[in-house]
C-alpha positions as CSV (number, residue, x, y, z in Angstrom):
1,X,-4.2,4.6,-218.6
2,X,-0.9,4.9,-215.7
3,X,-2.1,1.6,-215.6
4,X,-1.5,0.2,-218.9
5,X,2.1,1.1,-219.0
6,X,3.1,0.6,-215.6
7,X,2.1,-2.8,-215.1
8,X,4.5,-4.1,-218.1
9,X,7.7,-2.1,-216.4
10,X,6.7,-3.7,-213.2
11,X,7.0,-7.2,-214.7
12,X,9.5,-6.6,-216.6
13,X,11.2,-5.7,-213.3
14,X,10.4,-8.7,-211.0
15,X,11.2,-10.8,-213.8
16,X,14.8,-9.5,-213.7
17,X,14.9,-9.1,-210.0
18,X,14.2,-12.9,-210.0
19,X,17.0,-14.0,-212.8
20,X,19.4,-11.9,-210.9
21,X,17.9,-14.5,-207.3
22,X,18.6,-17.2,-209.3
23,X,21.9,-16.7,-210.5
24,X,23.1,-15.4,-206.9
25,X,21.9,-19.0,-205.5
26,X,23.7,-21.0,-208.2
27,X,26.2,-19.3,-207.3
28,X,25.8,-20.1,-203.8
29,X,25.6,-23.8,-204.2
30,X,28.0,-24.3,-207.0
31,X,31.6,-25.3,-206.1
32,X,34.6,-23.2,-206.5
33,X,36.2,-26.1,-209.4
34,X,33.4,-24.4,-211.7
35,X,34.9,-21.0,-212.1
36,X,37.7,-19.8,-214.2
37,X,39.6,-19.3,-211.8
38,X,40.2,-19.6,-208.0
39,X,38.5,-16.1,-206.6
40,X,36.8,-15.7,-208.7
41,X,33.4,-17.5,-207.1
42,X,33.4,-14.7,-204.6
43,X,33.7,-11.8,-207.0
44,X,30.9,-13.2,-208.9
45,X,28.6,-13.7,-205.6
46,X,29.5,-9.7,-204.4
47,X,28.8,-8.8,-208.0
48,X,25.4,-10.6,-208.2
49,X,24.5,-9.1,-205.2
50,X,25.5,-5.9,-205.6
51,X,23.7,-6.4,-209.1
52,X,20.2,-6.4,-207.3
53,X,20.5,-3.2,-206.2
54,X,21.2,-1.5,-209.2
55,X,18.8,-3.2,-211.7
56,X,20.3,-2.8,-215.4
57,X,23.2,-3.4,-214.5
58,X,22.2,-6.6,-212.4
59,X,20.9,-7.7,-215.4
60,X,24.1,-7.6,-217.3
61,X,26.1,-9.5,-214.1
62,X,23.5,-11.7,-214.0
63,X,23.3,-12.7,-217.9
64,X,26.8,-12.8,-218.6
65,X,27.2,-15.1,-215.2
66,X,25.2,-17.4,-216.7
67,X,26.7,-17.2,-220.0
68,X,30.1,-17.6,-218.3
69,X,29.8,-19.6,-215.5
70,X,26.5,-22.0,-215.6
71,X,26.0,-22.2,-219.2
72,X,29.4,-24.2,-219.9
73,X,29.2,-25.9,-215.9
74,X,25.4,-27.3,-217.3
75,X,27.0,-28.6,-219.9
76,X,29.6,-30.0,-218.4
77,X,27.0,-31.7,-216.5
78,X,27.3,-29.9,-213.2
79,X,23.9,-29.1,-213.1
């Protein structure tokens, strides 16, 4: 029965512990010309990874990165 409800946290979990991975490597590789504003870039990495530590609210960094920062950059066409 532990089983049965542990195993959906877990992956719930390493799914967001991945998202957060692969927002701190786009962030990484993408140039500073695709953030609001210059220092920004480095803010976003230390939050990110920061972010993995503390899980909810890595989430949050992580998802509003993306809404902020990739979402409008893959548009732009800066995948």
């Amino acid at each position: 029965m532990y089983f049965v409800v542990f195993l959906p946290m877990l992956l719930v979990a390493l799914a967001a512990l991945a998202f957060n991975i692969w927002m701190l490597v786009d962030a990484l590789g993408r140039s500073e010309d695709d953030f609001s504003s210059p220092g920004s870039r480095a803010w976003w990495i230390g939050g990110l990874a920061v972010g993995m530590l503390t899980s909810p609210i890595g989430l949050i960094v992580a998802i509003a990165y993306y809404a902020v920062v990739r979402g409008p950059a893959t548009r732009r066409g800066r995948a």
